[in-house]
N, C-alpha and C positions, 0 to 999 in steps of 0.2 A: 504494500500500500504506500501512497506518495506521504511523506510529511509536511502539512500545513502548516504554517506560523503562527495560526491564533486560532485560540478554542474553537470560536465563533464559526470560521472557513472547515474547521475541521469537524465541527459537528454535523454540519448540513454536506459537506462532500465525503465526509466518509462511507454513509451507507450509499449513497450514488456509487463511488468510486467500487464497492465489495458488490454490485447488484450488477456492473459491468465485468468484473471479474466472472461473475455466477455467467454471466451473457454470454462473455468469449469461451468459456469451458466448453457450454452446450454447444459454440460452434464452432469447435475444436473434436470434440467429440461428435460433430454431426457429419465433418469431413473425410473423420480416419474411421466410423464406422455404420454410416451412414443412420445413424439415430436421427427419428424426427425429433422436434420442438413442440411443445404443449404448448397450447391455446397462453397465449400472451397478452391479449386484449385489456385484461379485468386489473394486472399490474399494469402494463403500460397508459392507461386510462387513469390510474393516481399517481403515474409521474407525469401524466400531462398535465392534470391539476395542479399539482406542486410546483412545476415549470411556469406554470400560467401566470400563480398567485405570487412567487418569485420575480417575474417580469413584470406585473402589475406597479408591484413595488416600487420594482427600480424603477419606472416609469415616475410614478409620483413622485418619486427623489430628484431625480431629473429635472421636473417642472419646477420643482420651489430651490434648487440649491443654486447659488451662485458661482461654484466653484466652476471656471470655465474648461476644465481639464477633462472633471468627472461628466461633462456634459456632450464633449467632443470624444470621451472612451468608452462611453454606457450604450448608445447606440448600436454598434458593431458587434457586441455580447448580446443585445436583448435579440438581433435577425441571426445570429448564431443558434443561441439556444434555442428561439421559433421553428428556424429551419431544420434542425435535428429532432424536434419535437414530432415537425410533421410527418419527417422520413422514419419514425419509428414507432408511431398509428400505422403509416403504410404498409410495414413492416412485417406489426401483428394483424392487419388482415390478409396478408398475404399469406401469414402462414398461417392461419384458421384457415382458408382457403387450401392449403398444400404444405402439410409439416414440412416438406422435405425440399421445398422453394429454395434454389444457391441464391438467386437477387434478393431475398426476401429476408436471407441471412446475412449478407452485405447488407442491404439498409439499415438492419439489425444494429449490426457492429458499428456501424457509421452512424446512427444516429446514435446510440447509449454515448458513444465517444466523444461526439460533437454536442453533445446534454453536458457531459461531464467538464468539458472543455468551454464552452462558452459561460458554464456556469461557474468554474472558475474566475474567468474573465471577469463576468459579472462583479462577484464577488472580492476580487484582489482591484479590482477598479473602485468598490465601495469604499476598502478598506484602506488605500489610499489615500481617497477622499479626507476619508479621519485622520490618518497622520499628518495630511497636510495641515487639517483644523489646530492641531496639537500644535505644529510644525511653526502658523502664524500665530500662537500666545508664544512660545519659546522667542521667536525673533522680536517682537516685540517687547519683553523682558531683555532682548541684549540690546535694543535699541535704545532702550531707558535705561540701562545700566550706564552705558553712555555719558549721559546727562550727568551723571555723578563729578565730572572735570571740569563744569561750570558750576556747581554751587560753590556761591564764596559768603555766605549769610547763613545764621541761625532759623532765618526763616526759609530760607530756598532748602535748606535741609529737614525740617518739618512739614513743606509741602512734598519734598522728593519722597520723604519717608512713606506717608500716607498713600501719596500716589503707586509707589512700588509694591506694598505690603498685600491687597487686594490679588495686582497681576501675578504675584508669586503664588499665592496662595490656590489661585486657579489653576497655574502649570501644574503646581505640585498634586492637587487632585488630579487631571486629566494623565500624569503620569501613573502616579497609582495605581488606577483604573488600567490603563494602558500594561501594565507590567502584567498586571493579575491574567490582562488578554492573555499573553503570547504561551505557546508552547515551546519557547528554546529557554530553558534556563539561565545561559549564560549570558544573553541579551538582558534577560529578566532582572538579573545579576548587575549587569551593565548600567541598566536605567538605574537601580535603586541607589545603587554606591556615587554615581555621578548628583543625581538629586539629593541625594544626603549632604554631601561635601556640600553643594547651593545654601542648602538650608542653614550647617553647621556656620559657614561665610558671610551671612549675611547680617548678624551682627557686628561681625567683625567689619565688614564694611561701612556700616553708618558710624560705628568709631571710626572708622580712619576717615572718614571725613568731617567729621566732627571735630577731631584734633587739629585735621588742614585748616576749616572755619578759624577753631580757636587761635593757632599759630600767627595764620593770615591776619587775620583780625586785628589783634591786640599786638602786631610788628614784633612778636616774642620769637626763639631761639627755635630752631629743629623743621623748620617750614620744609627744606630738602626731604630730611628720613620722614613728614609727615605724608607729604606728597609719594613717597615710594611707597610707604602701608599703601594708599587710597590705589595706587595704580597696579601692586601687587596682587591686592584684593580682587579688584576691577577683572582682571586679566584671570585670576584664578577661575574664578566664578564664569565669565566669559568663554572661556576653555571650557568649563563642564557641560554647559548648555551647548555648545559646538559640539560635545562630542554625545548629551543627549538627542541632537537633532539627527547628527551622522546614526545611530546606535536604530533608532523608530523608522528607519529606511531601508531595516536588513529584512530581508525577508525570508535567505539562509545565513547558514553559518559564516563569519565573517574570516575569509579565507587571506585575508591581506592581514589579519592581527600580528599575527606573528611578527611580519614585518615593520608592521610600525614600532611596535615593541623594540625588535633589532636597534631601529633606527633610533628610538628615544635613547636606549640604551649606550650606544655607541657614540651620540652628542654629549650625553653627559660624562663619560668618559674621556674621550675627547678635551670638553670643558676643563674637567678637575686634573688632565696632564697639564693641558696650557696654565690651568692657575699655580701648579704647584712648580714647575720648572725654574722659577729663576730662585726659589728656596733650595731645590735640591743642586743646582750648581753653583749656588754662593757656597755648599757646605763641599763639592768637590774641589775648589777652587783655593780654598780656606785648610793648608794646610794641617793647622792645629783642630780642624773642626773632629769632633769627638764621637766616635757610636753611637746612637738612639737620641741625639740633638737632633730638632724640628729639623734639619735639612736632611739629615740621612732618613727621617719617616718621611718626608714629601719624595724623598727619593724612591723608596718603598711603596707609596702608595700610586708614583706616577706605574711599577713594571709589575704593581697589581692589574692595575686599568687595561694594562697593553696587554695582559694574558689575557682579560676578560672580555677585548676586541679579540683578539686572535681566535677565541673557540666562539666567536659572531662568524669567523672567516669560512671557508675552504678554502681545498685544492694548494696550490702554492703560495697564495697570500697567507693561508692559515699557519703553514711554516715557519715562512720568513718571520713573520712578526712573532710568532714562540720563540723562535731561536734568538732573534734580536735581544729580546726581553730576558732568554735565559742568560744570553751570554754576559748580559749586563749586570743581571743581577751576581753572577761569580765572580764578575768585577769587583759591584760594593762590597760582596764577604771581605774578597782579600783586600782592598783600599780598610775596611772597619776595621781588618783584624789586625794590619800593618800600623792603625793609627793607636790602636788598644795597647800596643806593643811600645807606642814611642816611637816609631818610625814613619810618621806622618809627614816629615821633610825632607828624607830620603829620596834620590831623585828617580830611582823606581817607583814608587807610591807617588809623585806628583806626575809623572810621565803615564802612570795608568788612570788617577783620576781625570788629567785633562782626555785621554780616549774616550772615559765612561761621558764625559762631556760632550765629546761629536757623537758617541753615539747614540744619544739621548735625543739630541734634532733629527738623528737618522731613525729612529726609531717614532718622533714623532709625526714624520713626514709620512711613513708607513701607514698608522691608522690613522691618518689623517684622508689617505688614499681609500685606505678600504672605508673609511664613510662615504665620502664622496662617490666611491665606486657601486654599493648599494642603496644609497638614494636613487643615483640615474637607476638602477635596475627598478628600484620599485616604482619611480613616476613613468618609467616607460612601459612597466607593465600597467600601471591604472590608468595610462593615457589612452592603449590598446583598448581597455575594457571601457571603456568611455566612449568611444568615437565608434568603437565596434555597433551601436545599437543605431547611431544615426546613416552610418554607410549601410546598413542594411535597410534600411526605410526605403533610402534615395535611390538602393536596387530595385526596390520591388515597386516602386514608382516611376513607370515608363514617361513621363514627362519632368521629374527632378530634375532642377535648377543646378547650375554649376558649386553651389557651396556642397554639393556630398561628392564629387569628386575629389575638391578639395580634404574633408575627412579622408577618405581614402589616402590619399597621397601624405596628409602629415600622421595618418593612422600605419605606415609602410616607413617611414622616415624615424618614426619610436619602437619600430622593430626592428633597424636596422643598427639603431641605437645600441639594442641589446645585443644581436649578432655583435655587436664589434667589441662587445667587452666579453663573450665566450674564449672561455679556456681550450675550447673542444674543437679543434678545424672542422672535422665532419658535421657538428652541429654549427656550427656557424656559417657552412654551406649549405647546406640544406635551407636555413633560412633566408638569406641571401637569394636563392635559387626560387623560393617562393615568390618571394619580392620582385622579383622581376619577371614571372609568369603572371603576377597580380597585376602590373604595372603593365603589362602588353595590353592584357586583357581588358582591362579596363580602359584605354588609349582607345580601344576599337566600339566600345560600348561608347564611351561619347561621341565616336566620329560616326555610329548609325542615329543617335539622339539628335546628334545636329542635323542630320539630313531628314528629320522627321519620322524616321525608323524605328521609335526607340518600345512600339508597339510589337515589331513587328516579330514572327519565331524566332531568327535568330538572334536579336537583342535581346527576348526575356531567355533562351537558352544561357545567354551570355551572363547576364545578368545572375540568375542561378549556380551556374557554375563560379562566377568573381565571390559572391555568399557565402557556398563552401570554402572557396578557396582562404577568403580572410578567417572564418572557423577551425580553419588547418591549420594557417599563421601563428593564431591568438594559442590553440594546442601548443604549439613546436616553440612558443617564443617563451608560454609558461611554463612548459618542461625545462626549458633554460635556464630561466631564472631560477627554479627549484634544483637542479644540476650546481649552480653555482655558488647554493650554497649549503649550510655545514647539516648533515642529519638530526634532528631533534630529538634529543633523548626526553626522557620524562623529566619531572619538575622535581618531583624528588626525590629524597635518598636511596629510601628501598624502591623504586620506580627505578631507578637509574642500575640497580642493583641488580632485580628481576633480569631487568635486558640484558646486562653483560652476564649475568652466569646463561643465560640463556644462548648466548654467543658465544660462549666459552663451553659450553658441554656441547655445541654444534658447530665448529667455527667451518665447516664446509660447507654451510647453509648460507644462499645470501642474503642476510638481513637488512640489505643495503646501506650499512655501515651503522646501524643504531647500537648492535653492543657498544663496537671501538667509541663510537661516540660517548655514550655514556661511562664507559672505563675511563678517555680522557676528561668526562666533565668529572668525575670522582676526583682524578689525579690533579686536575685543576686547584678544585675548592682544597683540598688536602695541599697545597702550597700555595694558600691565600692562608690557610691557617696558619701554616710553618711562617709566614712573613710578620707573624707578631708575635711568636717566641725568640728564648733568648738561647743564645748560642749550642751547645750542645743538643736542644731539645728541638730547634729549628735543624739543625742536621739528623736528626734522628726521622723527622718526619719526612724531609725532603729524603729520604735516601726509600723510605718505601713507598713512596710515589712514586721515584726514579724506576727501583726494585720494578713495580708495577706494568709500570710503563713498558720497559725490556724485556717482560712476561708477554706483552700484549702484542707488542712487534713480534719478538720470535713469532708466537702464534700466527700470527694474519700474515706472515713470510709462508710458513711452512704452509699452510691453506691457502695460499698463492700458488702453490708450485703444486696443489694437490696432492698432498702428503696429513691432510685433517687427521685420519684415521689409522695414521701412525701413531707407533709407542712412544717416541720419543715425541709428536704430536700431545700425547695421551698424557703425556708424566707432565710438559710444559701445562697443557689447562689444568690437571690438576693442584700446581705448582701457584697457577694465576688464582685459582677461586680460592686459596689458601692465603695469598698474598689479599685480595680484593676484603677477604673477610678479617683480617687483620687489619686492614686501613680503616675498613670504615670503624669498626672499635675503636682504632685509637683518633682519628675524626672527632668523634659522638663525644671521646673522654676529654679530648681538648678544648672543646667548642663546650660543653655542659660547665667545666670549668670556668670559659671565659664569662660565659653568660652570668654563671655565681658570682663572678668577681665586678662585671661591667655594669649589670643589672642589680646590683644591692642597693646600689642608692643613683635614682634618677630624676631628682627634684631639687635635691642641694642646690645646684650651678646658679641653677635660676631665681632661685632662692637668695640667694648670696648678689645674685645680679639685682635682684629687688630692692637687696638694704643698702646696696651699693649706688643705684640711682635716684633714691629717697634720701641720698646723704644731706646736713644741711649744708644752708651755701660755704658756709665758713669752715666746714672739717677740712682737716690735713691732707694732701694729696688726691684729692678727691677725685679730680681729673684721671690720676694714674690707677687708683684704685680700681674705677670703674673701668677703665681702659683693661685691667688685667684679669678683671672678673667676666669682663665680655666676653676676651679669647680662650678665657677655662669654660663658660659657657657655651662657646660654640665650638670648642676642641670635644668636649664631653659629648653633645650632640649629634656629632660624628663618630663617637666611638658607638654610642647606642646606636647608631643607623649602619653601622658597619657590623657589630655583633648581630643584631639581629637577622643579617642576612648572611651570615654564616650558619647561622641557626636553621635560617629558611632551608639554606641547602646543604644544610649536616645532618639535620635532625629529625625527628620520626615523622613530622606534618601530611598531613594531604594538602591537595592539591589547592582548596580553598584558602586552607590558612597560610600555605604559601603565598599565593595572587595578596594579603588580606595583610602580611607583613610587608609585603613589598610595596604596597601603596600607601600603608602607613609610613614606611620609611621615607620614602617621596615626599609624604605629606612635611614629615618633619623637618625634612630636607628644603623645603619650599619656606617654610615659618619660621626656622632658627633665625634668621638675618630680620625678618620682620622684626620679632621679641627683642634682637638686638636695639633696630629703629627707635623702637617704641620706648624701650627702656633709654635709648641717648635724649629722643623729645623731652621725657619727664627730668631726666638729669638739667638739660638747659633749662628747664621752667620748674622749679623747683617751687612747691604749695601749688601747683595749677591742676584744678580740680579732673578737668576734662584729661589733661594728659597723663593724670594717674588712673583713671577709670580707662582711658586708651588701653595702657600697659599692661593693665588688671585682665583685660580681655584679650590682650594677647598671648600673654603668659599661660591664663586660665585654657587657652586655646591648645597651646603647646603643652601641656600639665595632661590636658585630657588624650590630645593624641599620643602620648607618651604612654599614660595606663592603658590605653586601647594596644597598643605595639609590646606593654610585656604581658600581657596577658596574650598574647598571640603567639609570643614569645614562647611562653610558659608551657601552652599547648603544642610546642613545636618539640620542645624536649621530653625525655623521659622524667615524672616526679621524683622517684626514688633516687635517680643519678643527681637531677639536681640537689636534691638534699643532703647527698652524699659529700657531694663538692661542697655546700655550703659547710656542712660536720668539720672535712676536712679543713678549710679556710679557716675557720674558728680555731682552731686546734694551735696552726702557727701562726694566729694572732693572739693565744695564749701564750705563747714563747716567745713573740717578740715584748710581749709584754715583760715578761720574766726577766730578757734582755734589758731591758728600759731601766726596771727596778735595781737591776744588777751594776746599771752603769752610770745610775743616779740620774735620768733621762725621761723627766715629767712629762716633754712635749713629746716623745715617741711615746710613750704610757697614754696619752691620751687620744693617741691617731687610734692604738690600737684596740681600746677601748672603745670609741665610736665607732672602728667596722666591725666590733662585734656588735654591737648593741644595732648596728643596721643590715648586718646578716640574719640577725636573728628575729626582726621585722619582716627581712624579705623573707624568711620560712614560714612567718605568721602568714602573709600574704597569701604563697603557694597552697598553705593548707585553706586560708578560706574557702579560698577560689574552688579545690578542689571537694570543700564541704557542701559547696554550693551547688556544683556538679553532680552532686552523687544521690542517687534515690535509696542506696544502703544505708538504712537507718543502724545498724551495728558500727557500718565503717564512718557513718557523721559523728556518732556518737563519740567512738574510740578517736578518732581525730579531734577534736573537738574539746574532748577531754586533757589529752594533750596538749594543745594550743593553748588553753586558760593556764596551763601551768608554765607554758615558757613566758607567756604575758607577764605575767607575776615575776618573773626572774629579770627582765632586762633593766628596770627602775630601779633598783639594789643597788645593782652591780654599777650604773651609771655613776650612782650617790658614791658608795667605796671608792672607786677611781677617782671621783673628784678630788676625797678623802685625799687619797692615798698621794695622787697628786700634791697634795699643798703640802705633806711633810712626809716624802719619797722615801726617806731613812727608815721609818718607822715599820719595825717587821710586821707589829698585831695588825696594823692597819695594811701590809703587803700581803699577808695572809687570808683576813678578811675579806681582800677584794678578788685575789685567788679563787678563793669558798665561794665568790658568788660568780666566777666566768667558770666553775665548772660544774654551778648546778646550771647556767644555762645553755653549757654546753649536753649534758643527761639529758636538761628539757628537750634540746635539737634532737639530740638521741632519741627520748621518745616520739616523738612525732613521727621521725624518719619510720620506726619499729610499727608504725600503725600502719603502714603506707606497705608494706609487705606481706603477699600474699600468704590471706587466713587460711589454716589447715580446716579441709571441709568435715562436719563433725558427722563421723560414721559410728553406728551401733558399737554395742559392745563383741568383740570376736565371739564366737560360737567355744563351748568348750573342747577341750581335745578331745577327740573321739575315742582314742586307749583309754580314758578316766571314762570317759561315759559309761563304754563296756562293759569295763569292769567294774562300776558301781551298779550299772544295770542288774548284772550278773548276780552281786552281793545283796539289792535287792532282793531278786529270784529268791535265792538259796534259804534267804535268811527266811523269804514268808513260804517256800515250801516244806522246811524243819518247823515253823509253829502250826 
């Protein structure tokens, strides 16, 4: 059966669409064995009714709509569906007349076909109609959002508000509504999360014009960062309705995602090399510059970016740019471990950083290519599917004007496009070869048009044949672009996983490279992780990725030359799924880890950024203060938006809360520098009401999308590991404490103090969430139980350290606060113990059946002696 896009189309065509099935059978089996057809009359007489009152309909829609589209497309449906209606009355008297009628069975099939067909039509022309209705509220919310760059009044901004809050309020129903339609979930999906983010926005919007008014207004300080919120906003919101508008126009599956995805992906990459380069070669440049200094991580995070273009790639691009990156990064090892060493000025160590320095332009000239190389693919494949619906118009239209030849010729110029950037000469001929059979053909169609001809057989032959032929193009030009680029593994870990053991217990099957694929995206993320450990733990990773990797080649060697189901074939994949299931273990153990350590406290920053822009005018460095709390603020920022998406693709998630982290990440990635804005405004306007309520809502903004991201977070890990790693953390924040105390060292005593006391927060957290989750009233309980008890412990322990802090020497008091970091370490403990699967409670064993016997027996004995 065909799949329809809304309930609606699909209620009323699906029994049509199974009663023509029922139709072709009978005349499939009246062909191969000459069975007649039962009297038809009495059904085809209530699909003529139905057909009637259907066309009735649209008729009356018709007369009152003004929609001039649905009025020029409803016509050609309603003599469609008529005319099939009449040919299949004809039909069933014909075969009342003569079961066994062959024209009778043609009209048959032709008319149920052309019922099913025009009432389609019908129908996807109605429902058109509505998206457009939908289509012109959405445009007109982006045309008044607009207007938000001319309020410069407190009153132009209480009539925009009023004005605005109505028209939103209607998309937002008509979307709803709209969502609840459709039958594709991921659209369904699509609409709500873009209409969310609108709604989330749109406070945030009237504050930041509000601010702009205020600023303007009263000639105060931050008019610049107030104006960026307002056009940030603007544009965010702006974007979402764009791509609500694109999203209400699919009617299948959206086959271009992926690439837009690539391509978003690949700009921002892109982006954050260019911004980080002239850090990371101040720090090659800079002799004395020192291991894990902000230049050597912007260095690190530019030859993360270029792995993560490079597995965008294929074919030879996808190489080059791995190996560029690899070879550079063995550069930074040895320049970091040369400088660790004292040998930073040595004229080998400056002779290799200035290399790692051209090859850092060299490297970003590469992805800079492969962006640019898959944009052209992608606008030259949506150009084809664009232009492809009007050159077929102006075919089947023997008097079409010269603008559809012109489609033709610049629809042949965007596929020639892509032919020229094919890696493959045979397909890049081939296409070519089309092009210019297109191009003949079409030449000779307009020179019978001019002559008046363009009715005549051999122009609509021509005509038909040019149809196909561009159907062959847009075939051979999409196969292209899909050739050119990388297989798609799954999204996540065990997804990724399935596929290479799946490729690996068959490597002489052709999966069309989705193991290797997914082995390489394993071995990727697994040296994105090694790039934020520290030395020996970063070679330990890198080295079973490497390990991996050289499993992986052998393999797909030996199954090149067809030798699969060889032994020595046989010992390699066993060797690899032994290797693949090791990594991801120690993956899952690193990445659970970072999450515990990144994820315990994700509010401080901004926090801190708060009391720092609330300073009064007169405090001490104020300026600098806020200046250094901004860049820990949005250094922190970056690390949660960086962990998290290790998590996405380290960790157990499906496929949802992947997409659901990654647009969180986005989001926060978008609003960090806003909260920045917002927070510098309140700083220059220091007591200004509006610009503290500004910041308030930006902050509150960023606050929320941050709990939304580690709870997303949370569900991407395993509970138990993470609690593990937390236990663990706590454990050597006990001994650094220990340390502190030992070395008379109050300010370490009280770091370590506050990450326990906010480890032990974030396990209260984990278990809410998971109490919250659970319909086991046993297991709510026994966690629950738990948790009130570590609650109770973390206030103590805060107080004793304070304690302990202000007179360091004193043992009772170093002992006391000992006593309470290791009842709250037990409490971690118990919680963790609840969290591990309960033994199921079975009867009590049967007794031995040797004692049964023989007490049976002794029974016996004893009552046949009395």
């Amino acid at each position: 059966m065909p799949v329809f896009h809304t309930k609606t189309i699909e209620s009323i065509l699906e029994p049509v669409a199974q009663q023509i099935s029922h139709l072709v059978i009978m005349h499939e089996e009246g062909e191969v064995d000459g069975k007649a057809i039962p009297d038809l009359t009495v059904p085809v007489a209530a699909v003529q009714a139905a057909v009637s009152n259907l066309v009735r309909v649209g008729k009356e829609t018709v007369q009152t709509t003004e929609d001039q589209v649905m009025k020029r497309d409803m016509p050609p449906a309603f003599i469609k569906v008529e005319n099939s209606s009449s040919k299949l009355v004809q039909a069933a008297q014909m075969l009342k007349a003569d079961p066994y009628s062959v024209p009778a069975r043609d009209y048959l099939i032709d008319g149920s076909r052309g019922i099913l067909s025009g009432t389609s039509d019908l129908l996807l022309t109605f429902d058109e109609a509505e998206v457009r209705k939908i289509i012109r509220v959405c445009k007109g919310i982006l045309e008044y959002l607009a207007v938000a760059e001319v309020v410069e009044t407190m009153e132009d901004l209480i009539t925009y508000t009023k004005n605005l809050g109505p028209g939103m309020t209607k998309m937002s129903k008509m979307i709803e509504e709209r969502q609840q339609e459709l039958t594709h979930q991921e659209h369904r999906q699509m609409l709500v999360n873009s209409m969310g983010t609108v709604k989330e926005l749109l406070p945030v919007l009237i504050s930041a014009i509000k601010i702009f008014v205020a600023t303007k207004t009263s000639r105060g300080a931050g008019v610049e960062e107030a104006e960026r919120n307002r056009r940030f906003t603007f544009e965010k919101m702006s974007a979402e309705i764009n791509e609500i508008i694109r999203v209400l126009q699919l009617t299948t599956w959206d086959e271009d995602a992926w690439a837009n995805k690539d391509m978003e992906a690949l700009k921002r990459s892109l982006a954050l090399i260019e911004s980080k380069m002239a850090q990371a070669k101040s720090w090659l440049k800079d002799p004395l510059g020192q291991p894990g200094d902000h230049g050597e991580v912007a260095l690190r995070v530019i030859l993360d970016e270029a792995g993560k273009v490079g597995e965008l790639c294929a074919g030879r691009e996808r190489k080059d740019i791995l190996a560029t990156a690899k070879a550079l990064g063995q550069m930074t090892d040895q320049i970091a471990d040369l400088r660790a060493r004292g040998q930073g000025q040595t004229p080998g160590c400056v002779q290799r950083a200035a290399q790692c320095s051209q090859g850092l332009d060299l490297l970003f000239g590469k992805v800079d290519g492969a962006a640019r190389r898959l944009e052209a693919l992608i606008n030259a494949k949506q150009a084809i599917a664009r232009r492809l619906d009007a050159a077929q118009a102006w075919l089947a239209d023997p008097n079409g004007g010269p603008e559809g030849e012109e489609n033709i010729r610049a629809l042949l110029a965007e596929a020639k496009r892509i032919a020229d950037l094919c890696e493959d000469p045979k397909e890049r001929d081939d296409i070519l070869r089309s092009i210019s059979e297109i191009a003949g053909l079409t030449a000779r169609l307009v020179e019978l048009r001019k002559q008046g001809k363009g009715d005549s057989p051999e122009a609509r032959a021509l005509a038909k044949q040019i149809g196909a032929a561009l159907l062959n193009l847009q075939s051979k030009t999409n196969r292209a672009v899909a050739n050119m680029r990388p297989a798609k593994p799954a999204v996540t870990l065990e997804g990724k996983m399935e596929q290479a053991l799946r490729w690996v217990n068959n490597p002489g099957v052709d999966d069309r490279g989705v193991g290797q694929a997914a082995i390489r995206g394993m071995v990727g993320e697994g040296k994105r992780l090694a790039g934020g450990l520290l030395g020996p733990y970063r070679q330990d990773m890198i080295g079973r990725c490497d390990r991996t990797e050289a499993l992986m080649a052998s393999l797909a060697d030996m199954a090149g030359r067809g030798e699969a189901e060889g032994p020595h074939a046989r010992a390699t994949a066993a060797q690899l799924q032994d290797s693949l299931k090791d990594l991801r273990r120690h993956m899952q153990e690193v990445m659970t880890q970072e999450v515990s350590d990144v994820f315990s406290d994700t509010t401080t920053p901004v926090k801190l950024l708060a009391v720092a822009a609330t300073a009064p005018p007169d405090a001490p460095n104020r300026e600098e203060v806020f200046d250094e709390r901004a860049g820990n603020f949005e250094a922190h920022a970056g690390r949660l938006g960086a962990t998290a998406e290790k998590a996405a693709a380290v960790g157990t998630a499906n496929k949802m809360t992947v997409e659901g982290i990654h647009a969180a990440v986005k989001h926060a990635r978008e609003l960090t520098p806003q909260v920045t804005s917002a927070a510098r405004i309140l700083l220059k306007n220091p007591g200004n009401r509006a610009a503290y309520e500004h910041f308030d809502t930006m902050k509150n903004q960023w606050i929320d999308n941050v709990e939304k991201l580690t709870g997303l977070v949370d569900e991407a890990i395993d509970t138990k590991s993470l609690l593990d790693a937390s236990e663990e953390a706590i454990k050597k924040d006990i001994d650094k404490c220990r340390v502190a105390m030992a070395n008379v060292q109050p300010q370490m005593l009280v770091a370590g103090a506050t990450s326990i006391a906010r480890r032990a927060n974030r396990v209260l957290l984990v278990a809410k969430r998971e109490v919250e989750n659970s319909e086991d009233p046993r297991f709510r309980d026994t966690v629950k139980h738990a948790s009130d008890i570590l609650s109770h412990t973390i206030s103590p322990m805060v107080m004793d350290a304070k304690a302990v802090a202000g007179n360091i020497q004193d043992k009772a008091l170093q002992k006391a606060y000992l006593d309470s970091c290791l009842r709250i370490l037990a409490a971690v403990g118990k919680v963790r113990e609840a969290f591990q699967p309960q033994e199921p409670d079975f009867p009590p064993p049967p007794p031995d059946l040797d004692q049964l016997h023989v007490s049976t027996q002794t029974h016996f004995l004893t009552a046949a002696h009395h």
